[in-house]
Rosetta silent file (secondary structure, phi, psi, omega in degrees, C-alpha in Angstrom):
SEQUENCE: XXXXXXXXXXXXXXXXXXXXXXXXXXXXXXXXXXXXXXXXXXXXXXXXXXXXXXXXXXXXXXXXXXXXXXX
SCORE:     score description
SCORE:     0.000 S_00000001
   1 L     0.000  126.660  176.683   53.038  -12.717   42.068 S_00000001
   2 L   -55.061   87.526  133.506   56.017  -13.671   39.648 S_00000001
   3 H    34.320  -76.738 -163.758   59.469  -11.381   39.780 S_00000001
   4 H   -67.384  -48.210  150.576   58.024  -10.529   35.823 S_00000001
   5 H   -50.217  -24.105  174.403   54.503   -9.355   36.981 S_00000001
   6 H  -106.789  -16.662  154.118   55.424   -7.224   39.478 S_00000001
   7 H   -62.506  -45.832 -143.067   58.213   -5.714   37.083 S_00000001
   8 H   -84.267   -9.781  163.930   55.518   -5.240   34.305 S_00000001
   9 H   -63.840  -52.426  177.425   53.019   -3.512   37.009 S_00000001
  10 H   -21.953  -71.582  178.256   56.146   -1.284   38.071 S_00000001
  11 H   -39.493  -40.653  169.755   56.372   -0.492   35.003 S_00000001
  12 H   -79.715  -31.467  179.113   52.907    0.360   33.920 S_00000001
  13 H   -67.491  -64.020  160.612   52.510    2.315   37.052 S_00000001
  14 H   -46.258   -1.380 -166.716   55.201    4.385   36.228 S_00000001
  15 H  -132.119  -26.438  148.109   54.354    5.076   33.057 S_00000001
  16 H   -62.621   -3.891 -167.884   50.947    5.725   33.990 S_00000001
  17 L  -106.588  -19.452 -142.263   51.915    8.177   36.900 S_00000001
  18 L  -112.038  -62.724 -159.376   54.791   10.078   34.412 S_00000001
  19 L   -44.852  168.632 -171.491   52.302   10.323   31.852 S_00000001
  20 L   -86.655  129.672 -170.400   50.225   13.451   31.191 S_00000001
  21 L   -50.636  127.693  172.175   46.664   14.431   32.502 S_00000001
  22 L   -51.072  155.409 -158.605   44.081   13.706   30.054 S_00000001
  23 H   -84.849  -21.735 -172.034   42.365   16.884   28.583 S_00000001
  24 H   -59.652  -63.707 -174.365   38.566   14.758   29.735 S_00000001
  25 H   -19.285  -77.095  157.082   40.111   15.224   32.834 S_00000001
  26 H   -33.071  -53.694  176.833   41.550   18.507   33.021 S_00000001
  27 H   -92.042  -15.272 -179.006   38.100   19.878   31.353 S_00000001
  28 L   -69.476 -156.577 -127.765   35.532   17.763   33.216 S_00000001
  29 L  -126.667  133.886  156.342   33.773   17.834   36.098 S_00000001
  30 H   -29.464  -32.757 -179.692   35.064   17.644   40.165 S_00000001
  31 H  -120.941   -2.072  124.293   34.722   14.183   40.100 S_00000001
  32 H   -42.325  -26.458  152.985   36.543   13.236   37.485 S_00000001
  33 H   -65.100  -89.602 -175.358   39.473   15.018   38.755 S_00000001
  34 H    -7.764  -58.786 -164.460   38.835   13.265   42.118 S_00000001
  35 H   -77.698  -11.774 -166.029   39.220    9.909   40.977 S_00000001
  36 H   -96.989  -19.165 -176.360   41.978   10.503   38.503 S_00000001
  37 H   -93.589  -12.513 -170.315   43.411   11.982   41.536 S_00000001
  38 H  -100.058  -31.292 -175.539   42.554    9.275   43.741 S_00000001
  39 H   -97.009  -57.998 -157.959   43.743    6.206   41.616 S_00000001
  40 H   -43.505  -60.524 -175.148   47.460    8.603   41.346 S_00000001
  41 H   -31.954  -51.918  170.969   47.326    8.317   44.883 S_00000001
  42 H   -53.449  -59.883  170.251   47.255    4.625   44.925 S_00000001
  43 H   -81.452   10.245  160.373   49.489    3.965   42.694 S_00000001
  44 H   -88.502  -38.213  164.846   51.953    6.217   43.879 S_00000001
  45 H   -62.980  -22.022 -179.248   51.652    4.480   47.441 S_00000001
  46 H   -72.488  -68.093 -162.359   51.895    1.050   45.633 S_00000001
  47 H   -57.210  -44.519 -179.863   55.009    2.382   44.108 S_00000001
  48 H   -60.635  -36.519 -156.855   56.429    3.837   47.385 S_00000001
  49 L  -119.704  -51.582 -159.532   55.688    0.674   49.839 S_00000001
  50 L    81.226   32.454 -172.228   54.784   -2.394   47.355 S_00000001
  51 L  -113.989  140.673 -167.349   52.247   -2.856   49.324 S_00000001
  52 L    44.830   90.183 -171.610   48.367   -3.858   48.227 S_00000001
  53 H   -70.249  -61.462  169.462   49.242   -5.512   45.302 S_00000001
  54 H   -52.587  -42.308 -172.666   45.476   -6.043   43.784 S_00000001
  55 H   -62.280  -35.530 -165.652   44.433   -2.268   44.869 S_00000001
  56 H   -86.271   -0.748 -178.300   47.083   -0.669   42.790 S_00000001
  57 H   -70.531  -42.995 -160.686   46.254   -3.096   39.346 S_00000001
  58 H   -59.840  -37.511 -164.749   42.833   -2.056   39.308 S_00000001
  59 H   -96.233   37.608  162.807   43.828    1.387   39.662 S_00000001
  60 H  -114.053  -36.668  148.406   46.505    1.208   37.163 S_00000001
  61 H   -48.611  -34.722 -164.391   43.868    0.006   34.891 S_00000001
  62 H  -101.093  -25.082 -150.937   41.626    2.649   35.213 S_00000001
  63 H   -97.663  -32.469  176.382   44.294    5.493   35.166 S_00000001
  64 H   -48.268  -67.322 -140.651   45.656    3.619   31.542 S_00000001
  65 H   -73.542  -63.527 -164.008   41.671    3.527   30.401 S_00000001
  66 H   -61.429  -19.464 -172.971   40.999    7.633   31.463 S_00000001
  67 H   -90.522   -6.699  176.147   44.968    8.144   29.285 S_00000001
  68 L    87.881   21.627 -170.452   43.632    6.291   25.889 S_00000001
  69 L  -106.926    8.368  170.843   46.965    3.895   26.949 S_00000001
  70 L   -53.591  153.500  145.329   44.830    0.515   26.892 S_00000001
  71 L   -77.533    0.000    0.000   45.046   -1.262   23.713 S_00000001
């Protein structure tokens, strides 16, 4: 992984972690929490260690996709 890829994952991880819980979220169902809570988790361990590099994209993806921040 490139110096510029692992800033622009920082980045998106952070800005996916800072950002606010989605209202599907918030109003849904146990396991929609779970998982919304479960990808934070990742990427908050990604962001703590830098460690499992692949685990925390996907789930940086999915936590973008449940906030509306894909384009």
């Amino acid at each position: 992984m490139s110096p510029e890829e692992k800033r622009d994952l920082q980045y998106r991880a952070k800005r996916a972690i800072k950002a606010p819980v989605p209202e599907s979220v918030r109003n849904g169902n146990a396991r929609k929490a779970a998982d919304y809570k479960d990808c934070c988790a990742v990427v908050g361990a990604y962001l703590r260690t830098g460690h499992q590099v692949e685990r925390a994209r996907l789930h940086v993806l999915r936590l973008e996709g449940m906030q509306g921040l894909l384009p």
